[in-house]
C-alpha positions in Angstrom: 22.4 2.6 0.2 22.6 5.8 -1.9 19.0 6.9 -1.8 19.5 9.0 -5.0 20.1 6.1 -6.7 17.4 3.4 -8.7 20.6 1.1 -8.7 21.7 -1.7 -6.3 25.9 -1.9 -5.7 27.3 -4.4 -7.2 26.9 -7.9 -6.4 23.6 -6.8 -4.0 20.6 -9.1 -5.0 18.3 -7.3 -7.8 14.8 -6.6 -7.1 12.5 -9.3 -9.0 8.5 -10.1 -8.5 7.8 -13.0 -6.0 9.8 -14.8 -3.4 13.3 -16.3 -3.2 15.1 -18.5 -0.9 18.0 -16.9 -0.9 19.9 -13.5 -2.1 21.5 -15.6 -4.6 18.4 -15.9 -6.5 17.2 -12.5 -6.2 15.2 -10.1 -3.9 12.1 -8.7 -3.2 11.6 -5.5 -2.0 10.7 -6.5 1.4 13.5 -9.5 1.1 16.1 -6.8 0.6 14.3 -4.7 3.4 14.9 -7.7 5.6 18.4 -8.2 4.6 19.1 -4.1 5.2 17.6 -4.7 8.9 19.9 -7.8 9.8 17.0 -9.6 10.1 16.7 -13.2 9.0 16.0 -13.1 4.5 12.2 -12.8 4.9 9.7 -10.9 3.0 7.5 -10.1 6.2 10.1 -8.6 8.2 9.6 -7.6 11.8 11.0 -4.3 11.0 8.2 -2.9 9.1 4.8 -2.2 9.6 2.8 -5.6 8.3 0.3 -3.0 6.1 2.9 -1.1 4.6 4.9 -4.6 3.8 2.0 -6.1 2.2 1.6 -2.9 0.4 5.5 -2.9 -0.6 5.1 -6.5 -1.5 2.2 -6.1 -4.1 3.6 -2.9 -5.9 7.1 -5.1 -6.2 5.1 -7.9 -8.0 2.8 -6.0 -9.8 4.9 -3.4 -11.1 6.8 -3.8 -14.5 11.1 -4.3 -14.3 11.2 -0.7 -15.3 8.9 0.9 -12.4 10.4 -1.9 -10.1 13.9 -0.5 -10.1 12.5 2.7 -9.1 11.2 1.2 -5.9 15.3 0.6 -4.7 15.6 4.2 -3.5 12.7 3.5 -1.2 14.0 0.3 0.6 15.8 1.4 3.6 12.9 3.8 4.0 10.3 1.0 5.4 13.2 -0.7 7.7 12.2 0.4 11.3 9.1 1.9 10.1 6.2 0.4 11.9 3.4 1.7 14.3 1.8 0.7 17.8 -1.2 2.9 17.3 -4.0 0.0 16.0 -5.3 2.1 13.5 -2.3 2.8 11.2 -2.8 -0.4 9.0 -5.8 0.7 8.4 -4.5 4.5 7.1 -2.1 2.5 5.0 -5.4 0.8 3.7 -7.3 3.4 2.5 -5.1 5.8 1.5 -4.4 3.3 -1.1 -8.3 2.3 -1.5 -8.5 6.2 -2.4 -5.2 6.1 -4.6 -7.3 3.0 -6.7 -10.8 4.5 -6.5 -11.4 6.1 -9.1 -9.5 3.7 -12.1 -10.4 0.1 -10.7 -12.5 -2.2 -12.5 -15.8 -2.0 -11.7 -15.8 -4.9 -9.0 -13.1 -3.6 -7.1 -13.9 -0.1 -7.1 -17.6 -1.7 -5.4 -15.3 -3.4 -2.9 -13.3 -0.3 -2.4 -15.7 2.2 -1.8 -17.6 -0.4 0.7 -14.4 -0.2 2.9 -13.9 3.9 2.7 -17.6 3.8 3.7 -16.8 1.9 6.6 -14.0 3.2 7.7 -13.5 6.6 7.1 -17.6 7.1 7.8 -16.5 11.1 8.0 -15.1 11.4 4.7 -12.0 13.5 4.8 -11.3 15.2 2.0 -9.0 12.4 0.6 -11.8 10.1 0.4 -14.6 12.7 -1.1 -11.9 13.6 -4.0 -12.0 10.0 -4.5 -15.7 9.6 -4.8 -15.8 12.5 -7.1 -14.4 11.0 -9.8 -16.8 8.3 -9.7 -19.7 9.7 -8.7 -21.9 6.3 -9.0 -20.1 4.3 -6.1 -21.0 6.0 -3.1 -24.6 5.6 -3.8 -23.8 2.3 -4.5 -21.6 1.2 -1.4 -24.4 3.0 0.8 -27.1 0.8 -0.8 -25.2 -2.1 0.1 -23.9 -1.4 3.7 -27.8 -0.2 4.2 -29.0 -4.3 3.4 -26.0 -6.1 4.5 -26.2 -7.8 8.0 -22.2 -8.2 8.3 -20.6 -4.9 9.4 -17.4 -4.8 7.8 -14.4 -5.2 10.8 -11.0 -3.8 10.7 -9.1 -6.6 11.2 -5.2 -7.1 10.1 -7.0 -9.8 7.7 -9.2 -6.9 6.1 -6.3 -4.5 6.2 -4.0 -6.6 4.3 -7.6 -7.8 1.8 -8.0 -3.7 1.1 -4.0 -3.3 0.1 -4.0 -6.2 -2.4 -7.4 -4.9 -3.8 -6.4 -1.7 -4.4 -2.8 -2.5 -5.6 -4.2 -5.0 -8.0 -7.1 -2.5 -8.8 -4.1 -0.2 -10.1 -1.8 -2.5 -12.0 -4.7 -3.6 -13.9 -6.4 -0.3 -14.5 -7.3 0.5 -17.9 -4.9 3.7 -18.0 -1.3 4.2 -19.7 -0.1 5.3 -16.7 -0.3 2.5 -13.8 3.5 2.0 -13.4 3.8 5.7 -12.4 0.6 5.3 -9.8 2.2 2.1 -7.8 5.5 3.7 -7.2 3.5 6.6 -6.2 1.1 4.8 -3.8 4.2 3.8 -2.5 6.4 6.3 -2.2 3.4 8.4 -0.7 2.7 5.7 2.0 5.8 5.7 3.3 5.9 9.4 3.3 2.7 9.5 5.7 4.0 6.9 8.0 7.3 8.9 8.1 5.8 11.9 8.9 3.6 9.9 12.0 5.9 9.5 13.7 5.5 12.9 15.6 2.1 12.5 17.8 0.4 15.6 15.7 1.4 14.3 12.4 0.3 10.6 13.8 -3.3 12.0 14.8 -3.3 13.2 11.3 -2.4 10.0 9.4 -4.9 8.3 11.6 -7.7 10.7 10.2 -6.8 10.1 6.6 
């Protein structure tokens, strides 16, 4: 695939929201990522990381046609990209928690900031120029974790819960521009997860 392309070749299956059953009826983007890999036609591949395909899988739903065939470019990109280090999902999660932060509706941007608090309890700077543009959450999420009896664990389960949150949290943000931030998230993810694979870089992403 020509990755300075948004276009399939000819007669490849094109990119459409949801699941299909065969190439004949259209793709995915992690359908096609399967297909790329040689992989049985799947949308949870084995070749990519399950955080970043659940990720990959909202955005290619969510997004409109327009922003959707943008996302081709990036295909090949999450084929072979996966992690052994436990806490990459959770990277994956909350970078896109912060990317979602600050436009969400109000119950969503609660649940979000309840997971940065919990996981990223050192607030990078990521995560405090999140906060900043909605000041009222943190005090909020603090509140909450300080009288809830359930700590919050990072589980594939609550990985996967923070990625749909925050994907859905964008799509259906009240701002003109949420086609432009779900390619983003994406492209931006995949970026990160690129770059880990060096030990330095993966320390790094872990930290995010």
């Amino acid at each position: 695939m020509n990755s300075r392309t948004d276009r399939m070749p000819e007669g490849m299956p094109v990119l459409s929201p949801g699941r299909h059953r065969s190439p004949k009826q259209g793709a995915c983007f992690m359908e096609f990522a399967s297909y790329l890999a040689g992989e049985k036609w799947s949308d949870h591949p084995a070749c990519t990381h399950p955080a970043i395909a659940a990720l990959a899988r909202d955005v290619n739903d969510l997004a409109s046609d327009a922003a959707r065939a943008q996302l081709t470019s990036l295909i090949h990109r999450v084929v072979g990209l996966t992690s052994g280090d436990p806490r990459f999902g959770l990277a994956v999660a909350l970078h896109a928690a912060r990317a979602a932060l600050p436009i969400a509706s109000m119950e969503r941007q609660r649940a979000l900031a309840v997971a940065l608090l919990s996981f990223d309890p050192e607030h990078g700077p990521e995560t405090r120029a999140a906060f900043a543009q909605a000041p009222d959450l943190e005090p909020w999420a603090r509140s909450y974790l300080a009288t809830t009896r359930v700590a919050p664990r990072a589980t594939a389960f609550t990985v996967q819960s923070i990625v749909h949150s925050a994907i859905v949290g964008i799509a259906y943000a009240c701002v003109s521009d949420s086609d432009d931030r779900l390619v983003t998230v994406l492209r931006e993810t995949i970026e990160a997860a690129e770059a880990a694979r060096t030990p330095v870089v993966d320390r790094q992403l872990a930290a995010v």
